[in-house]
C-alpha positions in Angstrom: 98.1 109.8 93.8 98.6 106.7 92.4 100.9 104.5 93.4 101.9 100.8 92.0 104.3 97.9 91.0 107.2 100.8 90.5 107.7 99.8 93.7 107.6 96.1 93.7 103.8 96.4 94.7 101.4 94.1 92.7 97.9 95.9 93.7 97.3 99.1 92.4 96.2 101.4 95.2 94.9 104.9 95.9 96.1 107.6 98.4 94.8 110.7 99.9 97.4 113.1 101.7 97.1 114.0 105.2 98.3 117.7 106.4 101.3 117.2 108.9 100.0 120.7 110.2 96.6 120.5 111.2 95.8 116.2 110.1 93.1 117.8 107.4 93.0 114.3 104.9 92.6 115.5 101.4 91.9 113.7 97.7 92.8 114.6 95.7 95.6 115.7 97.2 95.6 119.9 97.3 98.7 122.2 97.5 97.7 123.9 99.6 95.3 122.0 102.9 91.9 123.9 103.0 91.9 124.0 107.1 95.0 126.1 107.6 97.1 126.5 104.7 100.0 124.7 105.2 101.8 124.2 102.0 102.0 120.7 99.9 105.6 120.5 98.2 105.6 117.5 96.4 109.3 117.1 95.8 108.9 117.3 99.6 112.2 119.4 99.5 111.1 122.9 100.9 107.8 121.7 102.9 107.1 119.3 105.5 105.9 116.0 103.7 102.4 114.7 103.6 101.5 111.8 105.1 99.8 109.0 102.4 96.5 107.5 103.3 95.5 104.8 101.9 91.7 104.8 100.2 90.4 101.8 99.4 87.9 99.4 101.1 84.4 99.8 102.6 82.2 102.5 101.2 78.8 103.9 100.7 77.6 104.9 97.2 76.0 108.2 97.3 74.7 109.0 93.7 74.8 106.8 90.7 74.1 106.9 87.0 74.5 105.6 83.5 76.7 106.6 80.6 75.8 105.2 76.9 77.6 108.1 75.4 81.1 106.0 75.6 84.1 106.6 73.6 85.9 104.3 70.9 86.9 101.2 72.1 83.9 100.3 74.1 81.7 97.2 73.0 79.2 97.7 75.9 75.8 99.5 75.5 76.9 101.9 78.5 78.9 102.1 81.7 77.6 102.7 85.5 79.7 105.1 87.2 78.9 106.6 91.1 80.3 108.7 93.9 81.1 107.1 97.1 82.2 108.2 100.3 84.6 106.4 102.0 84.6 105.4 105.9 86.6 109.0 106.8 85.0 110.8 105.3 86.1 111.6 102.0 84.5 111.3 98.4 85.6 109.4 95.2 83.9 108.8 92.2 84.9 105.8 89.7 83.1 102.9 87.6 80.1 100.8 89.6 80.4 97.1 89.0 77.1 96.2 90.0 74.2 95.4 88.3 71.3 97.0 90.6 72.6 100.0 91.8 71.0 101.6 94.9 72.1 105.0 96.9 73.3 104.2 100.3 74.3 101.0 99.6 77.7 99.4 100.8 80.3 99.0 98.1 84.6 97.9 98.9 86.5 100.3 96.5 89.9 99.3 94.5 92.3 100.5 92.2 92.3 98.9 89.1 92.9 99.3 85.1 89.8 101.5 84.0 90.7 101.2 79.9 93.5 100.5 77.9 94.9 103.7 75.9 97.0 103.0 72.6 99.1 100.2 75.0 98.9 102.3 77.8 96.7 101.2 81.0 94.4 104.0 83.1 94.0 103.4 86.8 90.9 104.5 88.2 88.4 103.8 91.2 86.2 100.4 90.7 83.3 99.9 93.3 81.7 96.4 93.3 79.8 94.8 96.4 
């Protein structure tokens, strides 16, 4: 879930979903929570609603690695991309920007525009030290 300036909110941002049955956090958020089974509605007209949590901040990168193979509209030689896991827990993957990459070391996560799409701008997941 992304969620952003609809709102009047400036900084892009991230959230899991936490079960209201059991507290299971989840991202991406399931439909249905993997402890006990409680069921995600999310018009959150039939089912209980799901609590947002907020991802974002200090992390630890736990594999790394390079893409050249990049689509059109890329001017860079390649991309670093890794897999972090957050502080509770959960995992994320999204674009490095660091130069020297090392497993285990401490990133801060954000949301942020990942590419621009015929006008149209992707969020994703940027780690940087």
């Amino acid at each position: 879930m992304i969620d952003f300036s609809v709102y009047g909110k400036k900084t892009p941002e991230v959230f899991a979903v936490k079960c209201p049955n059991c507290g299971k956090v989840d991202y991406p958020a399931p439909m249905l929570c993997k402890k006990c089974g409680e069921r995600r509605d999310p018009s959150g007209s039939i089912f209980k609603d799901w609590e947002k949590v907020s991802l974002g901040g200090p992390c630890k990168l736990l594999a790394w690695t390079r893409v050249y193979a990049l689509p059109e509209g890329f001017d860079v030689k390649y991309l670093l991309f890794g897999i972090v896991e957050f502080e509770n827990g959960l995992r994320a993957s999204g674009r490095l920007l660091v130069d020297q990459p090392e497993t285990n070391m401490k990133l801060n996560a954000r949301a942020d525009v990942i590419r621009d799409v015929k006008g149209v701008e992707i969020y994703g997941f940027m780690f940087e030290k």
